[in-house]
GUNU-761095 format. One record per atom (N, C-alpha, C): residue number from 1; residue in three letters; atom name; x, y, z negated. Coordinates in steps of 0.1 Angstrom, whole numbers. Example, Ala and Ser with C-alpha at 12.3 -4.5 7.8 and 13.67 -1.06 7.14 Angstrom:
% residues 2
R,pos,code,site,X,Y,Z
R,1,ALA,N,132,-57,-78
R,1,ALA,CA,123,-45,-78
R,1,ALA,C,132,-33,-78
R,2,SER,N,128,-22,-71
R,2,SER,CA,137,-11,-71
R,2,SER,C,129,0,-79
% end
This chain:
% residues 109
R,pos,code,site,X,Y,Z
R,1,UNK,N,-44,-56,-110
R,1,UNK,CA,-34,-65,-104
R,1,UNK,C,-26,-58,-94
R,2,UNK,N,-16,-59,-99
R,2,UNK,CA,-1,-50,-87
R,2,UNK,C,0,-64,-73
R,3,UNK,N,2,-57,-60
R,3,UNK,CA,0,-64,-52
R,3,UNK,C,16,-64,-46
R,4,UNK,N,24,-73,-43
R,4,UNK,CA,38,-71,-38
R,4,UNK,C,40,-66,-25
R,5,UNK,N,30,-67,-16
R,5,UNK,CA,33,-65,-1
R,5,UNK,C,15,-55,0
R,6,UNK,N,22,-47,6
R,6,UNK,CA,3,-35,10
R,6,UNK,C,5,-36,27
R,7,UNK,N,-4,-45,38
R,7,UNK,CA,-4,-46,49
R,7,UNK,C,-5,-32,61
R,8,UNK,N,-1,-23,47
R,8,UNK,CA,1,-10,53
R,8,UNK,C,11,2,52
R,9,UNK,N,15,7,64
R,9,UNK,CA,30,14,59
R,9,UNK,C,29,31,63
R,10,UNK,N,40,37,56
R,10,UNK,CA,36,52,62
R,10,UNK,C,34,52,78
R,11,UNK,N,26,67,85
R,11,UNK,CA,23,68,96
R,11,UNK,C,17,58,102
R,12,UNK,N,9,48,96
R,12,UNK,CA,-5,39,101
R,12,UNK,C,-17,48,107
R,13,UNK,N,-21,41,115
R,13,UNK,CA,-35,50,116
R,13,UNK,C,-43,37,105
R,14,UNK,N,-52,45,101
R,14,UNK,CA,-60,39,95
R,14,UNK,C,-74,43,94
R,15,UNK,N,-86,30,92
R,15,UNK,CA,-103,38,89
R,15,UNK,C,-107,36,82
R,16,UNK,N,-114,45,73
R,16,UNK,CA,-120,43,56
R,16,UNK,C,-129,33,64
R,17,UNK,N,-135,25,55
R,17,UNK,CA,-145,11,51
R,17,UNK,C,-149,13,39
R,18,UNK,N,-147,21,28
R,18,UNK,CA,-159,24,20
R,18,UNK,C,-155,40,14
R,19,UNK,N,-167,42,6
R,19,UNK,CA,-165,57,-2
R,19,UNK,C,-169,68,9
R,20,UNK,N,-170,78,-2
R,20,UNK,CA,-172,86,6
R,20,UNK,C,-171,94,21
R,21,UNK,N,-158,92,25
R,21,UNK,CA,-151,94,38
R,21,UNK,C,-152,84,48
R,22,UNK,N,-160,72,44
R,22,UNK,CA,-169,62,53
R,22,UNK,C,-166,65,72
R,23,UNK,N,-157,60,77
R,23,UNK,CA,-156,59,92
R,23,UNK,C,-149,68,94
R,24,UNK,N,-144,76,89
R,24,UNK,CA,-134,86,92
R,24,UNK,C,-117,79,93
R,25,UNK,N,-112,82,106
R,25,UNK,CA,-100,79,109
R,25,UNK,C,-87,90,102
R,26,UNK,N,-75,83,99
R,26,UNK,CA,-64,94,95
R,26,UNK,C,-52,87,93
R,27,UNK,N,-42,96,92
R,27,UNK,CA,-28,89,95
R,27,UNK,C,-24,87,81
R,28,UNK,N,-17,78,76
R,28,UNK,CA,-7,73,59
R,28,UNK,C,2,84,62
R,29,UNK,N,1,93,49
R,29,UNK,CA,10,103,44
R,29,UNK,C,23,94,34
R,30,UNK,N,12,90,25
R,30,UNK,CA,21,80,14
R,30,UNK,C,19,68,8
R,31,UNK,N,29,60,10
R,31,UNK,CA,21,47,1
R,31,UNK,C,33,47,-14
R,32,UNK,N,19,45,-23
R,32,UNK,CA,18,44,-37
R,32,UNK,C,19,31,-42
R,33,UNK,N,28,19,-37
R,33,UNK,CA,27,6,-43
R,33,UNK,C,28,6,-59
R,34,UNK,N,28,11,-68
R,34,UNK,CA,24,7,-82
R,34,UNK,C,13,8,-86
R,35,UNK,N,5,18,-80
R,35,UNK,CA,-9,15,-83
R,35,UNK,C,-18,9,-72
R,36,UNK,N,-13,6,-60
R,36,UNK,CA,-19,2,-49
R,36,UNK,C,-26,8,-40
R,37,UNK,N,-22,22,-39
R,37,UNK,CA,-34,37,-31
R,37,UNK,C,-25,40,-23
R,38,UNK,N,-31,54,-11
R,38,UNK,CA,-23,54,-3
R,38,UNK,C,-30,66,-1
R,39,UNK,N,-26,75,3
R,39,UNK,CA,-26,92,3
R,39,UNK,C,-25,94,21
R,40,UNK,N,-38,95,25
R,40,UNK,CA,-41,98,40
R,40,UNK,C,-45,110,44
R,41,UNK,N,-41,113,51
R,41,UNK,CA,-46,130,58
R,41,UNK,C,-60,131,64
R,42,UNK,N,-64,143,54
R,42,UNK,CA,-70,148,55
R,42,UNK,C,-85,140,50
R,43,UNK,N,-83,128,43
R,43,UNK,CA,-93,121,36
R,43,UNK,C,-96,125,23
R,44,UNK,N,-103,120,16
R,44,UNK,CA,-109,119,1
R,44,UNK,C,-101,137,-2
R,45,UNK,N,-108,148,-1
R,45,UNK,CA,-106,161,-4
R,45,UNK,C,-105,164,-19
R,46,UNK,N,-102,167,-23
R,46,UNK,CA,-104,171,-40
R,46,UNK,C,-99,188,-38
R,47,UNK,N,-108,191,-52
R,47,UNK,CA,-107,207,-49
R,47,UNK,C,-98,209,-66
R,48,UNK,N,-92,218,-68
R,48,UNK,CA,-84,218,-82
R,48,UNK,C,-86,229,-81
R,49,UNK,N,-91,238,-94
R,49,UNK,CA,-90,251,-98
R,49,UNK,C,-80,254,-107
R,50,UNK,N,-69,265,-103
R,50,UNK,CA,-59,265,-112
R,50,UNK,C,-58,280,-112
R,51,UNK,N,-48,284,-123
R,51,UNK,CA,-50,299,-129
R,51,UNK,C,-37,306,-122
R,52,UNK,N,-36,317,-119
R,52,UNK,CA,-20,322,-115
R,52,UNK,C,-9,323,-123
R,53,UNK,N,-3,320,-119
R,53,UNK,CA,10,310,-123
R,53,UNK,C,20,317,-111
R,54,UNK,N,36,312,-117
R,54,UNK,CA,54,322,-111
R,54,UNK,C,48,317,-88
R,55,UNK,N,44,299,-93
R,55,UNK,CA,47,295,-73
R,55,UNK,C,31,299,-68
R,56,UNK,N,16,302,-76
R,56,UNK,CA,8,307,-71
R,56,UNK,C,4,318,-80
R,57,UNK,N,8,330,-72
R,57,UNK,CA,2,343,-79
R,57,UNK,C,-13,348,-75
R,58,UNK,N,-20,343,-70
R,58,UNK,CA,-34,346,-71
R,58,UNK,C,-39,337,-77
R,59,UNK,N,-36,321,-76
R,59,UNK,CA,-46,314,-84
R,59,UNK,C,-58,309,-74
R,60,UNK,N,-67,298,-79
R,60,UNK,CA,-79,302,-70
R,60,UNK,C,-83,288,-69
R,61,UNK,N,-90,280,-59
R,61,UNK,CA,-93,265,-56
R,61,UNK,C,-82,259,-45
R,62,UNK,N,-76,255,-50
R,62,UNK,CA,-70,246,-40
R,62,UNK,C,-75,233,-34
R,63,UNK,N,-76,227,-21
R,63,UNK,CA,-79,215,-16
R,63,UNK,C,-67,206,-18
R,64,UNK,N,-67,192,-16
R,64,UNK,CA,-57,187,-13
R,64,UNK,C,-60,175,-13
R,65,UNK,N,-55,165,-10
R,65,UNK,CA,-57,146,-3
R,65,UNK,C,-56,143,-16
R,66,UNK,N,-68,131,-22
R,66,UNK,CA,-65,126,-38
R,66,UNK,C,-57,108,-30
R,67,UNK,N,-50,101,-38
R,67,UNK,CA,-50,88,-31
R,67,UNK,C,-62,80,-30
R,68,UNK,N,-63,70,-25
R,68,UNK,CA,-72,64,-21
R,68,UNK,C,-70,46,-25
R,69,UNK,N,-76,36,-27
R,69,UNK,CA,-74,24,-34
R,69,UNK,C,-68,18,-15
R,70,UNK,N,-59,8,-15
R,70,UNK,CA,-56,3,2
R,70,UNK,C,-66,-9,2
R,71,UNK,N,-73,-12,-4
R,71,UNK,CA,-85,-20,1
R,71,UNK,C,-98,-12,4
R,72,UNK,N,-100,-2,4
R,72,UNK,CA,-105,5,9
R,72,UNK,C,-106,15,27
R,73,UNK,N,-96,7,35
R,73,UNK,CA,-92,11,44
R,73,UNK,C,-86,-1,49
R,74,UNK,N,-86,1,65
R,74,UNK,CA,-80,-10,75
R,74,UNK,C,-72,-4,85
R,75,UNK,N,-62,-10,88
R,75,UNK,CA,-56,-7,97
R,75,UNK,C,-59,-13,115
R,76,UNK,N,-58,2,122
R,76,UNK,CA,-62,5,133
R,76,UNK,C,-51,-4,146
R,77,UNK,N,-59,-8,153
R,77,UNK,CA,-49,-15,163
R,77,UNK,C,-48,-6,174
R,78,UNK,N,-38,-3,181
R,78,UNK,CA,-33,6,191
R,78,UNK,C,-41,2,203
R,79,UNK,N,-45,-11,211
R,79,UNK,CA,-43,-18,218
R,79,UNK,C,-62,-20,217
R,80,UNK,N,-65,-25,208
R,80,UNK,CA,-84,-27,204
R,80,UNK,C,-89,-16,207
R,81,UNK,N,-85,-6,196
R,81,UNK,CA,-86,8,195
R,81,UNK,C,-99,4,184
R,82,UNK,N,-98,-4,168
R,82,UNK,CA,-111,-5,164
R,82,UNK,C,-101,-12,149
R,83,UNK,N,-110,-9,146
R,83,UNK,CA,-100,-16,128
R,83,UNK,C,-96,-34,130
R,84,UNK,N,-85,-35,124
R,84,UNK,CA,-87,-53,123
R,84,UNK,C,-77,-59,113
R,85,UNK,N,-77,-69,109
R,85,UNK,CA,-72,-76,102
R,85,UNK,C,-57,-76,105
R,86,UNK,N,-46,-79,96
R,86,UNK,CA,-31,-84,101
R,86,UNK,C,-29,-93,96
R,87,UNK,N,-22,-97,107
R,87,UNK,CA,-15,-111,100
R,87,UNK,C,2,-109,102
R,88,UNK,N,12,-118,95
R,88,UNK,CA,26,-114,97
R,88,UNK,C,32,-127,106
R,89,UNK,N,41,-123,112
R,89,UNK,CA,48,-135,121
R,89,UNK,C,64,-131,120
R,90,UNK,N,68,-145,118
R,90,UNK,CA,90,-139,120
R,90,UNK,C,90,-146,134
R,91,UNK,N,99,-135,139
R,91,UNK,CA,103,-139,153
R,91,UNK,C,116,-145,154
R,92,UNK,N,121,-150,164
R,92,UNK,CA,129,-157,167
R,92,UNK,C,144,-151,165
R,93,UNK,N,143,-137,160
R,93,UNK,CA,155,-130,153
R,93,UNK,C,156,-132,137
R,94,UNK,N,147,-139,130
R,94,UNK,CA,144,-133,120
R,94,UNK,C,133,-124,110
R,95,UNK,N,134,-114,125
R,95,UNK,CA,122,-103,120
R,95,UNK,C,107,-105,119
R,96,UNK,N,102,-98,109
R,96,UNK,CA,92,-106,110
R,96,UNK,C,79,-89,106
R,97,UNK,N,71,-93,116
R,97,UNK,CA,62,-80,122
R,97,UNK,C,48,-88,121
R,98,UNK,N,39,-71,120
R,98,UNK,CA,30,-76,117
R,98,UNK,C,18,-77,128
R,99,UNK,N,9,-87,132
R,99,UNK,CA,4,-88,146
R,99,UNK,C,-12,-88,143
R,100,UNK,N,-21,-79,152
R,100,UNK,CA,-38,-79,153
R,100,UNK,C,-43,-93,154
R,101,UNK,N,-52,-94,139
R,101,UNK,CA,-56,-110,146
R,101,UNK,C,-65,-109,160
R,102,UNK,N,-69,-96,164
R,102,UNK,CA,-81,-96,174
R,102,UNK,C,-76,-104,188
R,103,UNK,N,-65,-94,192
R,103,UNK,CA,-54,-92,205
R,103,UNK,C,-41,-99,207
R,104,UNK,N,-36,-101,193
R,104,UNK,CA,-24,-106,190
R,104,UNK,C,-13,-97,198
R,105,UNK,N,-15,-84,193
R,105,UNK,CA,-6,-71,194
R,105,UNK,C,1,-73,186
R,106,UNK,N,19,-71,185
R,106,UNK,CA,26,-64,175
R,106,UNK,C,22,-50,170
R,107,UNK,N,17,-47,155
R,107,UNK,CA,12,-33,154
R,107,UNK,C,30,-30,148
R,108,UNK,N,29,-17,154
R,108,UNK,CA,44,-10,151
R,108,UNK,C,43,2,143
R,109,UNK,N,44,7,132
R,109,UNK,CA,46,17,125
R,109,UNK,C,48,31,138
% end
C-alpha cells in the first residue's frame, strides 16, 4: 500500500525502532515516496562487490546506505530530545506544520 503523505522529510533526524540498526540515530538523506523508504546516513550498510569498470578502476567492496521501510523509524523532537509521534496543525496563515504530540513543539525540517 502506497501512502500519500510520509510524516517524514529530508534532513529529519531520525531513530531506527526495528531491524538491525535498532536505536541508532541519523539524518534523512532521501525520501523515496513510491515505495515508502527513506535512505538515512549511515544506517542499514550494505556491502556490493563489483568488478573494475571506466568510473571504478580497481573494483573491490563498496559500502553504502540501502533504503529503509519509514515505519520503521520515528522522528526525533528537537526540544524532548527522544523519538515521538506527529501530529499536523494549519495555522492561522494557512500553513500547516507538523507538531510533537509529547511538547507540542513545531518540528521544523
Amino acid at each position: 500500500m502506497i501512502r500519500d503523505s510520509i510524516p517524514i522529510k529530508k534532513d529529519d533526524k531520525v531513530k531506527i525502532i526495528a531491524g538491525k540498526d535498532k536505536g541508532k540515530v541519523g539524518k534523512v538523506l532521501k525520501v523515496i515516496k513510491k515505495k515508502n523508504r527513506l535512505l538515512v546516513e549511515n544506517i542499514n550498510i550494505v556491502k556490493r562487490h563489483t568488478k573494475p569498470n571506466a568510473q571504478n578502476r580497481q573494483g573491490g567492496i563498496l559500502e553504502s546506505e540501502a533504503p529503509i521501510h519509514w515505519s520503521n523509524v520515528m522522528l526525533m523532537c528537537n526540544k524532548c530530545i527522544e523519538p515521538v509521534r506527529v501530529k499536523k496543525k494549519t495555522l492561522d496563515d494557512g500553513k500547516t506544520v507538523r507538531i510533537c504530540t509529547k511538547c507540542s513543539e513545531i518540528i521544523d525540517a
